[in-house]
C-alpha positions, -999 to 999 in steps of 0.1 A, spaced: -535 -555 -138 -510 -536 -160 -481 -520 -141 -490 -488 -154 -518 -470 -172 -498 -472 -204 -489 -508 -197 -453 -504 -200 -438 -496 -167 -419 -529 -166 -413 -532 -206 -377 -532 -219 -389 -530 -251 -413 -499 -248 -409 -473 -230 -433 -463 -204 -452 -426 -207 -463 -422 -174 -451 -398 -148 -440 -412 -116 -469 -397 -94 -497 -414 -123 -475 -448 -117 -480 -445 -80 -516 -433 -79 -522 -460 -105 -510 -484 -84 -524 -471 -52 -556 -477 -60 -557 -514 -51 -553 -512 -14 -531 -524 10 -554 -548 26 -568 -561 -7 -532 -571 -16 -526 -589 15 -556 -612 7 -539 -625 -27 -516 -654 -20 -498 -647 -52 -493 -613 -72 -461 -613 -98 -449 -593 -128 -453 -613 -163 -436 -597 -190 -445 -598 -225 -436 -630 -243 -408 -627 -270 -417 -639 -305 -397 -664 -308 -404 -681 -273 -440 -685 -288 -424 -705 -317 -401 -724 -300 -403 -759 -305 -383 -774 -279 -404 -796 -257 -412 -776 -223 -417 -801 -193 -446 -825 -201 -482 -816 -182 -483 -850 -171 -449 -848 -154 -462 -817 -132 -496 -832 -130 -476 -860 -111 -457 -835 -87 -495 -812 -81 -511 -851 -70 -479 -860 -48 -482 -828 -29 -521 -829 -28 -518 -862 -6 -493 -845 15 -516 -821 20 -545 -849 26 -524 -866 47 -515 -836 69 -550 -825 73 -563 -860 77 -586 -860 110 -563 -884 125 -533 -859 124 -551 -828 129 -574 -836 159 -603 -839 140 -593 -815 109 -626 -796 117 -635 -759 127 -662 -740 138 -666 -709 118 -695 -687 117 -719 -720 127 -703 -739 101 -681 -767 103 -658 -766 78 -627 -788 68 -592 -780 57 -580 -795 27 -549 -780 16 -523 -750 27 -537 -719 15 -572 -729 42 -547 -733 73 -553 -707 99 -527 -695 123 -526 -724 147 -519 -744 115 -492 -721 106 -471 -729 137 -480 -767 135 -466 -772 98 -445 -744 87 -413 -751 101 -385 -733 89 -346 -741 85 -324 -715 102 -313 -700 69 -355 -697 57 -361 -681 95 -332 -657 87 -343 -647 51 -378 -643 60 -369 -619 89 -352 -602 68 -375 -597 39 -403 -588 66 -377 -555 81 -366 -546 48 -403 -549 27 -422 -537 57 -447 -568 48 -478 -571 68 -486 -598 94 -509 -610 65 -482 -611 41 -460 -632 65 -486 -656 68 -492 -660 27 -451 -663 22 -456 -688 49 -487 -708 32 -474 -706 -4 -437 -715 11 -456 -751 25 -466 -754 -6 -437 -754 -27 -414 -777 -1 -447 -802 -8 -439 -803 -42 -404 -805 -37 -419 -832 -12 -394 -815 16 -405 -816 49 -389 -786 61 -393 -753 46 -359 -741 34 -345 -706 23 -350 -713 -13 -389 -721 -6 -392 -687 11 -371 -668 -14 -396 -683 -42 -425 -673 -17 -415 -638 -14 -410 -634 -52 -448 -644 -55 -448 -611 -31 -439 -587 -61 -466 -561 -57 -459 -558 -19 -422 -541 -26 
């Protein structure tokens, strides 16, 4: 969504022509809740001309490709039958099988999120100071897993929780 209704809220280019109230009923009408449920919500800005027509090699696909499939099978592995007690749930009649992070429920949570002191610390305080949501904590938490598996760390340190909560932008 744009930032705005002209779009140009977060610009530094052009300048926005909305009043304050439009930017906040703008924004108020995705809800609270419906936020909550998005793992990820950030600001892009506009790209620059000349980033588009740079021709300085970026990091290959395959090289990231590489990281996404290392932190897959940690995810595999974690959620394997043999190291979840049969990685299995009863949901609404269905059985149904956890496969990667974002799927974990809060049982889950508790099991594989462990935090350094510094990541406990920083996420405390983002929670008093952003007023996020007991939903929100538990998506900083998922998407926080996530980036220590790709930086294959088995711990969740402060700067996987300080990326987390910038993936939090429309929470603030």
């Amino acid at each position: 969504m744009n930032p705005c209704p002209c779009g140009h809220y977060t610009d530094p280019k052009k300048g926005c022509r909305c009043h304050p109230n439009q930017i906040a009923k703008y924004m108020g009408r995705i809800s609270g809740p419906l936020l909550d449920r998005i793992d990820i919500h950030i600001e892009i800005p506009a790209i620059k001309y000349k980033e588009l027509t740079e021709t300085q090699d970026a990091e290959p696909s395959c090289a990231i490709k590489d990281r996404v499939e290392k932190a897959r099978a940690i995810q595999r592995e974690r959620f394997s039958a043999k190291n979840i007690g049969g990685s299995a749930t009863i949901c609404g009649g269905k059985e149904d099988r956890i496969f990667y992070n974002a799927q974990m429920n809060t049982r889950l949570i508790k099991k594989h999120c462990i935090l350094e002191d510094k990541a406990k610390e920083l996420l405390k305080m983002a929670m008093n100071e952003l007023g996020l949501s007991a939903r929100a904590y538990d998506k900083i938490l998922k998407v926080a897993r996530t980036i220590a598996d790709l930086a294959a760390s088995e711990l969740i340190q402060a700067e996987h929780i300080s990326e987390a909560i910038q993936y939090r932008s429309l929470d603030r």
